[in-house]
DRENGU-267943 format. One line per 2 residues: their letters; for each residue x, y, z of C-alpha. Coordinates in Angstrom, 1 decimal. Example, Ala and Ser with C-alpha at 12.3 -4.5 7.8 and 13.67 -1.06 7.14 Angstrom:
as> 12.3,-4.5,7.8; 13.7,-1.1,7.1
# end
This chain:
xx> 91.9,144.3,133.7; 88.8,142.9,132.8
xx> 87.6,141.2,129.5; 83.9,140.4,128.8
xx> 83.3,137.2,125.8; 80.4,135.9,124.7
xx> 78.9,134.6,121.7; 75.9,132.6,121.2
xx> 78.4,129.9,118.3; 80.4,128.6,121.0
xx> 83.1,127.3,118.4; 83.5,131.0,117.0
xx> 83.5,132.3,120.5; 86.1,129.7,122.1
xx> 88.4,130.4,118.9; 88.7,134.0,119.8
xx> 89.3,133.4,123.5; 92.0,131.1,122.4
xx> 93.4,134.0,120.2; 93.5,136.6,122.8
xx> 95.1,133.9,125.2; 98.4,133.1,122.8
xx> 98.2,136.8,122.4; 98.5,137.7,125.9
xx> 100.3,134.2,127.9; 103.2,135.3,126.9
xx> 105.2,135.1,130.2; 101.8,135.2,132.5
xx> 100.4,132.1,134.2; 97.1,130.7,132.6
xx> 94.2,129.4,135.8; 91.0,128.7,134.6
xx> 87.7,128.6,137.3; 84.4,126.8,135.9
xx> 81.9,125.4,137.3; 83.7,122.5,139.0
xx> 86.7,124.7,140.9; 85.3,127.8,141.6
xx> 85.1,129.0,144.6; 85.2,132.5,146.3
xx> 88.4,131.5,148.2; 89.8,130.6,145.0
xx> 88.9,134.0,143.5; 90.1,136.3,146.4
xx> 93.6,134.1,146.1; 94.0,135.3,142.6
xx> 92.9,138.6,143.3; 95.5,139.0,146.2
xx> 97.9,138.1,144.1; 99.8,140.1,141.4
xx> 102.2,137.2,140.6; 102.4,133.9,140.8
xx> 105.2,131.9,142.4; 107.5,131.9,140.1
xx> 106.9,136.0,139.3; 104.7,135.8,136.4
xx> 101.5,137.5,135.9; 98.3,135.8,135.8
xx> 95.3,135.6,133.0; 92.2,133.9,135.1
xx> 89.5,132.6,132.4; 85.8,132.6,134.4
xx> 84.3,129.8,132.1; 80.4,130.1,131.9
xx> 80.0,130.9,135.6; 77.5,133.8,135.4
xx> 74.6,131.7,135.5; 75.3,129.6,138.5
xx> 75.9,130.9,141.9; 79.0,131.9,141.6
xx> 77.8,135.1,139.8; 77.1,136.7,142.9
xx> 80.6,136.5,143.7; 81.6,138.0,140.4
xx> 79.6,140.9,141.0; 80.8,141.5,144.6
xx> 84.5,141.7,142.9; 83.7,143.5,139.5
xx> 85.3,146.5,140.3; 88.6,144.6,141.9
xx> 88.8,142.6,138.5; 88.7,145.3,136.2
xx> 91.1,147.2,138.6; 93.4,144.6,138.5
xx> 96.8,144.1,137.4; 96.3,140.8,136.2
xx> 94.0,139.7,133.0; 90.4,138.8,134.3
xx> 88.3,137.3,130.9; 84.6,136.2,131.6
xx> 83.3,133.9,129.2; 80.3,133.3,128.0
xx> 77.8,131.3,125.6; 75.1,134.2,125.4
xx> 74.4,137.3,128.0; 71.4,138.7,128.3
xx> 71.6,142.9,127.7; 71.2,143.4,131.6
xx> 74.0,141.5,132.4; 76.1,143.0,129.5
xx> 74.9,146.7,131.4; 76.3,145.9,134.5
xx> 79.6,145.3,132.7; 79.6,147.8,130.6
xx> 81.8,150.2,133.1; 84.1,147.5,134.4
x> 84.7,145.6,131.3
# end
């Protein structure tokens, strides 16, 4: 499952992402990837994955990575994400409308 959040008042935006996770942690495992830990390794991990260790399910927070490098990853696993078991949320500041398109289907 995949979740698509952006907003260009970042307070307003992180408020609602912290909504949905309370919402949905509830007996799932929280892992957060940003600019400083992601890696494609560490993406195809989680995505193997339907459970953590200890047999909970998994909500993986992608923190502002769509304008690095690291997009190119995201797109190359778009359709796995949103086919997935597990809660994928990107997150975003702002998206410009051609990014939002290509999500459109997916997310």
């Amino acid at each position: 499952m995949l979740y698509l959040f952006y907003g260009e008042n970042d307070f307003l935006s992180r408020r609602n992402l912290r909504r949905v996770l309370e919402a949905k942690r509830a007996g799932a495992a929280l892992h957060r990837l940003n600019s400083e830990n992601a890696t494609e390794e560490a993406l195809v991990n989680l995505l193997a994955t339907d459970r953590d260790l200890f047999g909970t399910k998994l909500i993986v927070v992608l923190d502002e990575l769509l304008k690095t490098d690291f997009s190119k990853t995201i797109f190359v696993y778009r359709d796995t994400l949103a086919e997935s078991k597990n809660l994928y949320i990107i997150f975003e500041k702002s998206l410009e409308k051609t990014l939002i398109k290509k999500f459109e289907k997916a997310a």
